[in-house]
DSSP file (Angstrom, degrees, kcal/mol; ACC not computed):
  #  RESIDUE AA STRUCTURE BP1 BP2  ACC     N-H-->O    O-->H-N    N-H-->O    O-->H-N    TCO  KAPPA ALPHA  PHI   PSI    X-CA   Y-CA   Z-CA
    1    1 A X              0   0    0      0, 0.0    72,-0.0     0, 0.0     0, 0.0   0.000 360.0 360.0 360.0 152.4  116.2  -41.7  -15.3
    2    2 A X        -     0   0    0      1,-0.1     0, 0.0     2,-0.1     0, 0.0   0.084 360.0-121.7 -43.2 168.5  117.3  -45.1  -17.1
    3    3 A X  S    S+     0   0    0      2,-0.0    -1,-0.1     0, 0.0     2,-0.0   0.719  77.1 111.8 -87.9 -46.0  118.7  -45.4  -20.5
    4    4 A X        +     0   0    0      1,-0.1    -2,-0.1    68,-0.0    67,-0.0  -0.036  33.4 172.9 -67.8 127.2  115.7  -48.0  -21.6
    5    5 A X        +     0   0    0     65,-0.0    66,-2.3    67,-0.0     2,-0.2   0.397  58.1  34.1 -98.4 -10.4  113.2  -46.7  -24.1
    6    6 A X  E     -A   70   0A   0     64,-0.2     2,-0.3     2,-0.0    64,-0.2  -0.769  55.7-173.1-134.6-171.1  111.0  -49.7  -25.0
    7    7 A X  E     -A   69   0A   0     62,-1.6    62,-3.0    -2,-0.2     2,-0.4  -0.906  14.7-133.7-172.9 161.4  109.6  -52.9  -23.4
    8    8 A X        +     0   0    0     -2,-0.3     2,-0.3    60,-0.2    60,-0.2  -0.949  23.9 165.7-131.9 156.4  107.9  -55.7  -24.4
    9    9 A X        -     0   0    0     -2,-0.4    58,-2.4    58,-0.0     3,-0.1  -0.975  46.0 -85.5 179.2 141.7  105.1  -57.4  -23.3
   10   10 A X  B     -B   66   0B   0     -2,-0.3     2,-0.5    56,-0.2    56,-0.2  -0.093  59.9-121.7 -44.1 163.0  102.2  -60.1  -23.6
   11   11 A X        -     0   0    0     54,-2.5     2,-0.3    55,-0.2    54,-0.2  -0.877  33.3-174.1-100.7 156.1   99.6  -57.8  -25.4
   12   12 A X    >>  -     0   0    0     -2,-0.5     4,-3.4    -3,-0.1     3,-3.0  -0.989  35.0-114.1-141.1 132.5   96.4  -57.8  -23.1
   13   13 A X  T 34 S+     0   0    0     -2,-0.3    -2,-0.0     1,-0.3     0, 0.0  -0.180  95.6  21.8 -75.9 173.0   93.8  -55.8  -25.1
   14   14 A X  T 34 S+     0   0    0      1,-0.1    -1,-0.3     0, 0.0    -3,-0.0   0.516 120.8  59.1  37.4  18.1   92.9  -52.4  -23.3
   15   15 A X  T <4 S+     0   0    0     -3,-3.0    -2,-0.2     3,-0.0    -1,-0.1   0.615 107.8  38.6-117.9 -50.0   95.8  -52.3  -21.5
   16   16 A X  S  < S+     0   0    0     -4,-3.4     2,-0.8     2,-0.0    -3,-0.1   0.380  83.3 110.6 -79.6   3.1   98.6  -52.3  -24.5
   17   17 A X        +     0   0    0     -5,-0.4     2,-0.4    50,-0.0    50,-0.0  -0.735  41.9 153.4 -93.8 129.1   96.7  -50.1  -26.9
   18   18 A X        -     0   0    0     -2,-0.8     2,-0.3     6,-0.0    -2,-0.0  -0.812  30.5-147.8-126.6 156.0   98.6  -46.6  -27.1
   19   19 A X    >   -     0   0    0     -2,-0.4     3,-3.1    19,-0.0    19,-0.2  -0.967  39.5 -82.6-137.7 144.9   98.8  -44.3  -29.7
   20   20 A X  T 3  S+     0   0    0      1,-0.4    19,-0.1    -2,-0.3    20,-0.1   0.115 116.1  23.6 -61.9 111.7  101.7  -42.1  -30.5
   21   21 A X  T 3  S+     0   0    0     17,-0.5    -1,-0.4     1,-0.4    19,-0.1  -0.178  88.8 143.1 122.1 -54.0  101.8  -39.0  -28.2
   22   22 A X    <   -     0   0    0     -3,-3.1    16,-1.2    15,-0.2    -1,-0.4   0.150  45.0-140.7 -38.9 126.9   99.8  -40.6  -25.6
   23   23 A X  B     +C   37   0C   0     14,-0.2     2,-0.3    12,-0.0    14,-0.2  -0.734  38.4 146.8 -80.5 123.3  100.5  -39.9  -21.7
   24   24 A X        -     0   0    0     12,-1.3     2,-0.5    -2,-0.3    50,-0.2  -0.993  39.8-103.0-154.5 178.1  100.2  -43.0  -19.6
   25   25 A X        -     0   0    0     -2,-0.3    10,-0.2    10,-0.1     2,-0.2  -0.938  10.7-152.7-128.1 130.0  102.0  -44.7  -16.1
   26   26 A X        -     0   0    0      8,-2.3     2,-0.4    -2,-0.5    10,-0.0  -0.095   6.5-156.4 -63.7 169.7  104.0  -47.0  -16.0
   27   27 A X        -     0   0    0     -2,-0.2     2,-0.2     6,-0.2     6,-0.2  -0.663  25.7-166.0-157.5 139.5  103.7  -49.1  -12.3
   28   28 A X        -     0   0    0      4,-0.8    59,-0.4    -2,-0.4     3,-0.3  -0.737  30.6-122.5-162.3 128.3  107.1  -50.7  -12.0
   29   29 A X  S    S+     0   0    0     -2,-0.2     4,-0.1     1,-0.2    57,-0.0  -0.062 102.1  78.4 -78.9  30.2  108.0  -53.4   -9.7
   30   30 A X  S    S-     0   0    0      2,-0.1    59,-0.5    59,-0.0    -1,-0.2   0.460 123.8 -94.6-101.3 -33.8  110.9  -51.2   -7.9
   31   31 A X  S    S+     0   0    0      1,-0.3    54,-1.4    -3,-0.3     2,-0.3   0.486  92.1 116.5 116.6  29.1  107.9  -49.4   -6.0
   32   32 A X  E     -E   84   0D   0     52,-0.2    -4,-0.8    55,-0.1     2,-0.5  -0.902  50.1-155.4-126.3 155.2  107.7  -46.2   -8.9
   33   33 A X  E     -E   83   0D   0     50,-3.5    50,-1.0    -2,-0.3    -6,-0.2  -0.801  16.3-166.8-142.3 138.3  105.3  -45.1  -11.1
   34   34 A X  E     -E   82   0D   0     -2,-0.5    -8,-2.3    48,-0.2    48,-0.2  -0.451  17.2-130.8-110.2 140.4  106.7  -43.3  -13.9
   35   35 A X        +     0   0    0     46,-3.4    -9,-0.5    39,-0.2     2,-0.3  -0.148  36.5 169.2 -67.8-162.5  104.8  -41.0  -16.5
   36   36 A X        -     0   0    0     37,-0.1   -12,-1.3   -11,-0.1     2,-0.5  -0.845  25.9-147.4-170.3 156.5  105.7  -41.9  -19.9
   37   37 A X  E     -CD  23  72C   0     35,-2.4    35,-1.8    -2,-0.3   -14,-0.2  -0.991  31.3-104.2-137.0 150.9  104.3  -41.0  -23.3
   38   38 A X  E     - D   0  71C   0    -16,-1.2   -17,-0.5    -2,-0.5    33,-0.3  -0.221  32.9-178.2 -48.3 144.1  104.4  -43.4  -26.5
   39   39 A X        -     0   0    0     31,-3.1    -1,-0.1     1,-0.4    32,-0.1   0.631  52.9 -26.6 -88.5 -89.1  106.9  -42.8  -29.1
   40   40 A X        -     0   0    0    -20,-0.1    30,-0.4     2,-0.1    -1,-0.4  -0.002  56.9-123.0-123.3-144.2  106.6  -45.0  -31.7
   41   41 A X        +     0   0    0     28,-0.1     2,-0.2    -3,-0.1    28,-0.1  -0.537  47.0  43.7-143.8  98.6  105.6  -48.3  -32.4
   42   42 A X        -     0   0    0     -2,-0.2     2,-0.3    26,-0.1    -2,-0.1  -0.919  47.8-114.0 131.9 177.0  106.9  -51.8  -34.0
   43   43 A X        -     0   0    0     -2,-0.2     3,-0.0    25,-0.0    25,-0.0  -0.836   7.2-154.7-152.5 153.6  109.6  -54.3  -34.1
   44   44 A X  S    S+     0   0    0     -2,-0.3     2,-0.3     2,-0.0     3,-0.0  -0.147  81.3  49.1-113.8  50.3  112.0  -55.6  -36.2
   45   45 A X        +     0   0    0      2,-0.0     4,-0.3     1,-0.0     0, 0.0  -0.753  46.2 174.4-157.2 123.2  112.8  -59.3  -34.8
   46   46 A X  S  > S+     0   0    0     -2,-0.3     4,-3.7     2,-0.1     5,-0.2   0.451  81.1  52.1-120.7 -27.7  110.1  -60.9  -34.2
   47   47 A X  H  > S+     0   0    0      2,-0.2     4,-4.1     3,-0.2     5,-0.2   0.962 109.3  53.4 -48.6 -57.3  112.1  -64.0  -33.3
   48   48 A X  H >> S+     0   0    0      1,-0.2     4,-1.3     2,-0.2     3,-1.2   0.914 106.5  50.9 -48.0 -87.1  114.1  -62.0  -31.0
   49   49 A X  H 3> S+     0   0    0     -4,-0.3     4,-0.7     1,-0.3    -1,-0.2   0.587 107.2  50.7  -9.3 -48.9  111.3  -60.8  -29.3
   50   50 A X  H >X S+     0   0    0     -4,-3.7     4,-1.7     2,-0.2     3,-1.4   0.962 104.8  56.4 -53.5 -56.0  109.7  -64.1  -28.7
   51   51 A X  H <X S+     0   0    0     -4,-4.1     4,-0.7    -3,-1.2     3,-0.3   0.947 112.4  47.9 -47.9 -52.9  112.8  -65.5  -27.4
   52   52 A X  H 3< S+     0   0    0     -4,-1.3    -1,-0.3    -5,-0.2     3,-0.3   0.730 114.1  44.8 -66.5 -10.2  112.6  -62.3  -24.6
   53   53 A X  H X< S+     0   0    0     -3,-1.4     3,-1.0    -4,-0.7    -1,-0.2   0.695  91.5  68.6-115.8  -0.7  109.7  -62.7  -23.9
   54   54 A X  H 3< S+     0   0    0     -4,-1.7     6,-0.2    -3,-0.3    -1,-0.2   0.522  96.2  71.1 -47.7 -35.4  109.2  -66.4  -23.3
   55   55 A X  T 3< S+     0   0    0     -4,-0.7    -1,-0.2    -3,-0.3    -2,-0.2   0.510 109.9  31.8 -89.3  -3.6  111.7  -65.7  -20.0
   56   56 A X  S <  S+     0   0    0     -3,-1.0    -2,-0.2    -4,-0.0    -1,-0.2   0.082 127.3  43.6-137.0   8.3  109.0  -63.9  -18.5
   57   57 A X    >   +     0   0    0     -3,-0.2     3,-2.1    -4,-0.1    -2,-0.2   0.032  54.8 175.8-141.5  49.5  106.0  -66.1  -20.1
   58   58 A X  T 3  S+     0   0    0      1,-0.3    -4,-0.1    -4,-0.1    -3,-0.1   0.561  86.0  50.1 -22.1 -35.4  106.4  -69.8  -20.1
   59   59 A X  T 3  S+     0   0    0      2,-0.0    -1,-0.3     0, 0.0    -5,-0.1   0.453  82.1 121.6 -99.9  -1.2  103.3  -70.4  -21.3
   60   60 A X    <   -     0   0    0     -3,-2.1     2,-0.2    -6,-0.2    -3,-0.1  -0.352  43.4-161.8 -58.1 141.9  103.6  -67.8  -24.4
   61   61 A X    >   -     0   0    0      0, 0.0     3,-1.3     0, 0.0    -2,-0.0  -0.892  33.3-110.7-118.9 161.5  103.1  -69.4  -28.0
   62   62 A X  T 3  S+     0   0    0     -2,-0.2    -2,-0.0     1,-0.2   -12,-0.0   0.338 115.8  62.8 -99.3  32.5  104.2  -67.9  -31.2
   63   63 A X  T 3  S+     0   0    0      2,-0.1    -1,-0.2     0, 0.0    -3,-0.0   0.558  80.9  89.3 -73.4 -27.4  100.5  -67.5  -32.0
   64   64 A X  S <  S-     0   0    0     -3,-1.3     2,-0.3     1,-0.1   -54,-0.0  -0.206  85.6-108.6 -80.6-166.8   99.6  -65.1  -29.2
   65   65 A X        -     0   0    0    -54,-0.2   -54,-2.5     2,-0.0     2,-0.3  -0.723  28.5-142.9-119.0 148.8  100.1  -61.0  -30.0
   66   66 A X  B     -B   10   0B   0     -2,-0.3     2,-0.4   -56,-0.2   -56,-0.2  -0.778   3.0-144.3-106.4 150.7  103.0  -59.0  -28.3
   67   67 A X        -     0   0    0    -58,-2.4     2,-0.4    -2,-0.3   -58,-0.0  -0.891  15.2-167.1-120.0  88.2  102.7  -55.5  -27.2
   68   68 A X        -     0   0    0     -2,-0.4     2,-0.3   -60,-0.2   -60,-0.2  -0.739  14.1-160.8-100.3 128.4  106.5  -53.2  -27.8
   69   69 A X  E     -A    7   0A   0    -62,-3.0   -62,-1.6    -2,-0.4     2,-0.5  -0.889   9.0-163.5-110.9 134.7  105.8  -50.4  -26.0
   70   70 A X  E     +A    6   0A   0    -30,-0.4   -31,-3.1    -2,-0.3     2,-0.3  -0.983  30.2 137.1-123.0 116.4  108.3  -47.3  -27.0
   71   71 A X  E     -D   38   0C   0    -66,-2.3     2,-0.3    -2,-0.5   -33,-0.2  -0.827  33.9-162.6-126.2 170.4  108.4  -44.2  -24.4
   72   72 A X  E     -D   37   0C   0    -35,-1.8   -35,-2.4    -2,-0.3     2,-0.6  -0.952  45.1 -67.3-145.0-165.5  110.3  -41.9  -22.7
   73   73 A X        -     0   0    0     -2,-0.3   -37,-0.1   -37,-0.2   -68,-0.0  -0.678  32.4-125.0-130.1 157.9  109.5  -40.1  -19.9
   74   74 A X        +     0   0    0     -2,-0.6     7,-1.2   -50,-0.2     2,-0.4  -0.203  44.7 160.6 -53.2 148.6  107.0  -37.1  -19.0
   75   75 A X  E     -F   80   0E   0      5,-0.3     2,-0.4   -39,-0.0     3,-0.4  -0.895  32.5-154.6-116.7 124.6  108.7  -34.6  -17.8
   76   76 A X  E >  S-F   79   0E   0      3,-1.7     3,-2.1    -2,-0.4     0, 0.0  -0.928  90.2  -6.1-107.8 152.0  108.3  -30.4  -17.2
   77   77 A X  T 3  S-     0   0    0     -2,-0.4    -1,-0.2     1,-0.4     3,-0.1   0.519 127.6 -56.3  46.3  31.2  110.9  -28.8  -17.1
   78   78 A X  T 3  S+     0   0    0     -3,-0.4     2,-0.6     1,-0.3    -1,-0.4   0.447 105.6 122.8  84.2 -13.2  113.5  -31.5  -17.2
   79   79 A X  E <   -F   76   0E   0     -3,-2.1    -3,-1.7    -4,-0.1    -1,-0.3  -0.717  63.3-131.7 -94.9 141.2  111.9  -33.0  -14.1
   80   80 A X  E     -F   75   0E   0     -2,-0.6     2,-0.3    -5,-0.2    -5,-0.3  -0.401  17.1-127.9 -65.2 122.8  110.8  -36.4  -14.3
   81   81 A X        +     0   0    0     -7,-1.2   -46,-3.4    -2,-0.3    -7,-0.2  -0.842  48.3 161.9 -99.6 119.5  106.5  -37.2  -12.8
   82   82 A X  E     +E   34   0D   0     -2,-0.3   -48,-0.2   -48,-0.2     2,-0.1  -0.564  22.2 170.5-151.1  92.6  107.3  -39.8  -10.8
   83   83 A X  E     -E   33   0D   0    -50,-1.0   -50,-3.5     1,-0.1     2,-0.5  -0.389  31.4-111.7 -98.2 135.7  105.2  -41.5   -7.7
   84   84 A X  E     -E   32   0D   0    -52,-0.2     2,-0.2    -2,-0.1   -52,-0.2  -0.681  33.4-167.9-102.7 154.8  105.6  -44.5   -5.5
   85   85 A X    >   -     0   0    0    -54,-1.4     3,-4.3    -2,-0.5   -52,-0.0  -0.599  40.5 -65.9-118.9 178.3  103.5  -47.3   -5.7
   86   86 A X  T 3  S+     0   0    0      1,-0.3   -57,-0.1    -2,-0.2    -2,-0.0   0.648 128.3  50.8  -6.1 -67.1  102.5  -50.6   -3.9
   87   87 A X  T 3  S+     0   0    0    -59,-0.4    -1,-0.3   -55,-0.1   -55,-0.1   0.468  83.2 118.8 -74.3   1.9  105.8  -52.4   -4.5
   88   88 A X    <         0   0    0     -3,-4.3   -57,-0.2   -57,-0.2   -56,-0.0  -0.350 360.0 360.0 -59.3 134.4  108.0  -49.0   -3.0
   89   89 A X              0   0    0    -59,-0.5    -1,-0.2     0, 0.0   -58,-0.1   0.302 360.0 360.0-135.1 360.0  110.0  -50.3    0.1
């Protein structure tokens, strides 16, 4: 599986709230959808963060709330739960 362990993302409330330990799916626009569980939580940029996320939210101000997602992914046994969705081609 990829190297990337976080993401960021407008927050939209019931959708971004995790707590640590938590199991949830990802839906990926590659067609997959990947288990994942929360790590941790935070940032330390907040500048940065705006700046990334501004390329995928024109309209973002640096009033509205961000959602940094830290995961990795579910696995047993060293295999990855992983399903395609809508976007699979």
């Amino acid at each position: 599986m990829g190297k990337k362990k976080i993401t960021i993302r407008k927050y939209r409330e019931g959708v971004h709230d995790f707590n640590k330990d938590e199991v949830f799916v990802g839906i990926f626009k590659d067609g997959l959808n990947i288990l994942l569980v929360a790590t941790t939580d935070g940032f330390t940029d907040a500048d940065d963060a705006f700046l990334g996320l501004k390329r995928y939210y024109p309209e973002l101000k640096r009033t509205d709330n961000a959602a940094v997602i830290r995961y990795r992914v579910y696995s047993v046994d060293d295999v990855p739960s992983v399903s395609a969705n809508l976007y699979f081609k």
